[in-house]
C-alpha positions, 0 to 999 in steps of 0.5 A: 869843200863848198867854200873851197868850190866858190861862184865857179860852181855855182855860177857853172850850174845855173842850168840844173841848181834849184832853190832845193841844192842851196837849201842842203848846201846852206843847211851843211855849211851852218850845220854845227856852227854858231850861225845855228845857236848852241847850247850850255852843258853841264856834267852832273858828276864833275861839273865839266861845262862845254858849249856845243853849236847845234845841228841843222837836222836837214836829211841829206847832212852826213853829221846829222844821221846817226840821231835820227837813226837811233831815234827811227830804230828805237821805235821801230824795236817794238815792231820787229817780229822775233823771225828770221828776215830777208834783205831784198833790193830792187834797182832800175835800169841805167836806162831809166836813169835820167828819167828818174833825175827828171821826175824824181817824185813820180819815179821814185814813188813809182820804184816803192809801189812796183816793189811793194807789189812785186813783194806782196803778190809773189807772197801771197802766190801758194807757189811760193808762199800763200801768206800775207807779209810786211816790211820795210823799204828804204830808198838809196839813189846813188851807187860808191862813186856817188853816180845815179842808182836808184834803187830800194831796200826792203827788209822782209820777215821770213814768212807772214800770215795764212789767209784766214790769220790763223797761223803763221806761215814760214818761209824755207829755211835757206830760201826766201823767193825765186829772184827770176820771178820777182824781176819779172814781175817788178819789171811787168809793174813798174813798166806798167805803172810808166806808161800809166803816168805817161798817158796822164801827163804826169812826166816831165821830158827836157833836154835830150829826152824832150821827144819822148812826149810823143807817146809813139816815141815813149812807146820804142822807149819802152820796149828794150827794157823787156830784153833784159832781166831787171836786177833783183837781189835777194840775201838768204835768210838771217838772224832774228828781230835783233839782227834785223835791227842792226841790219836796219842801221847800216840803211835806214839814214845813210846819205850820199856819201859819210865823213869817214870816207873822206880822205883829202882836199887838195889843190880843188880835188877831193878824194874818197874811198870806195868800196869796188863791188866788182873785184870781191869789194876791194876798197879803192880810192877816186879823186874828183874836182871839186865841183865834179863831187859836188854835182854827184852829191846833188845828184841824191837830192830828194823833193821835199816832203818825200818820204825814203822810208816806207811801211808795206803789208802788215807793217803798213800804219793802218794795219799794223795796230791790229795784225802785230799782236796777233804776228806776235802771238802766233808766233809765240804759239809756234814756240818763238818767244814773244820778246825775241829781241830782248827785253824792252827798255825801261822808261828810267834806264834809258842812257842819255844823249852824251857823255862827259867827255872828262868822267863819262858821266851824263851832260843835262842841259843848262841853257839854249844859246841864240845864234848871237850869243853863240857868236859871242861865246865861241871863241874867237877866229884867227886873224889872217895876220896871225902867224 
């Protein structure tokens, strides 16, 4: 679809279109292509041999997730505390949406802090739970129809540590936090943390926000975001380290939009499926122009070098050599076995990347092809005079 958009889109998005958009579109226009070389596999049981064109890994390619995701959860298997955990999403109001489009950097990273905060001040309230916890947070920006909607994840196990690291403090069984109490104060923080970077000259108005420079202008801006509660969602408690981990799955390295949603490419429409959360998420089709699809999916572009998935409290990097061991061996103290999720895998019986298609026997690489001589080696495309 983005040979099938041609100049028109791009010579009609000069105004937004940055050096970024054309690097993912190149980047999915060669993905699996002999522009990006290739490689020679071989099956070990039958000999079938088949040449295969590299992926471009860029981040925002819907064919090139799935690795990453499995790679991202393998390594996180071993950090997945033998608890029931909590899904817990934080999203900003429509109001703040093109603010975020301008600033994606500084927002964004405003949205994980706010969260984060929210998250671990409400835990560590003896109200509700008086313990130290960690999670994961995964930054999703679009909504079903490929709109702007920013909004984090956040995995959370169902308790934390006491204050003085002594025990293991668990949550209620059918109950994680009052989700009135995280809105407001992810609304009080996340405000805050606006007018924080407002007063620095750290965010960038254009367009039609342009007056909003003016901190007395910024100020009015701000004030209706108090007359409404901000939209937090909070799952009851589930499963344990290995539901967890396929939960994780489904959110970790999505994109905008996935393949399988597609549907057609028509007369310079494209249509997909999505899911309408509004009417008991009945699946439902909408059709776009091309060019139309296009803008949305850019629309979730992210700076480069940003990071979408992030480690909070205990799980936190420089924390977390030290406090998992004892998360682990509190809890086993407690009668939760120490490998809850399963044994952990050998380093010898660890299943290979891909499958003879003829025997389902393990392909081993034999040799790395160049762009050239994959060219050379694909097979030829049909003339135009072919019939």
């Amino acid at each position: 679809m983005i040979r099938a958009a041609g100049d028109a889109f791009f010579d009609g998005s000069r105004k937004w279109f940055t050096w970024l958009h054309l690097k993912v579109l190149t980047a999915i226009l060669r993905c699996r292509t002999a522009a990006l070389g290739g490689h020679v596999d071989e099956c070990s049981s039958c000999g079938h041999r088949t040449i295969s064109f590299n992926s471009c890994r860029n981040r925002h390619c819907p064919k090139c997730q799935a690795n990453a995701r499995d790679r991202w959860l393998e390594a996180r298997s071993r950090d997945l505390l033998p608890t029931r955990y909590v899904h817990v999403v934080f999203t900003l109001p429509h109001q703040l949406g093109p603010l975020a489009l301008q600033n994606k950097q500084e927002i964004y990273s405003l949205l994980f802090r706010a969260s984060a905060e929210t998250l671990l001040q409400v835990a560590c309230n003896p109200k509700y739970l008086g313990a130290e916890i960690g999670f994961f947070s995964v930054l999703h920006t679009w909504n079903q129809q490929l709109l702007h909607h920013p909004h984090v994840h956040c995995v959370v196990p169902a308790g934390g540590l006491s204050p003085d690291h002594q025990r293991w403090i668990a949550t209620h069984p059918n109950f994680f936090f009052p989700v009135k109490v995280l809105s407001c104060v992810f609304r009080g923080k996340f405000v805050a943390g606006l007018r924080k970077l407002h007063a620095e000259g750290k965010l960038g108005f254009h367009g039609a926000l342009a007056h909003l420079q003016a901190p007395q202008a910024f100020a009015a801006w701000l004030r209706p975001l108090f007359r409404s509660d901000w939209v937090v969602y909070s799952k009851r408690p589930f499963g344990g380290a290995e539901h967890a981990l396929r939960y994780l799955g489904c959110y970790t390295h999505r994109v905008a939009i996935s393949n399988h949603r597609l549907v057609s490419l028509a007369e310079d429409r494209v249509t997909f499926r999505w899911r309408d959360s509004a009417h008991k998420n009945k699946k439902r089709l909408m059709s776009l122009p091309v060019e139309e699809f296009l803008r949305r999916f850019l629309l979730h572009v992210l700076p480069r070098g940003f990071v979408r998935i992030r480690h909070f409290g205990l799980f936190a990097h420089r924390r977390r050599a030290a406090l998992l061991p004892l998360c682990f061996q509190l809890l086993a103290s407690a009668g939760v076995p120490a490998h809850a999720s399963g044994p952990e895998p050998k380093c010898d019986s660890v299943p290979p990347l891909w499958l003879c298609p003829k025997c389902g026997g393990p392909m081993v690489l034999l040799e790395r092809l160049s762009p050239v001589q994959a060219r050379l080696r694909s097979p030829p495309l049909k003339s135009k005079a072919c019939p």
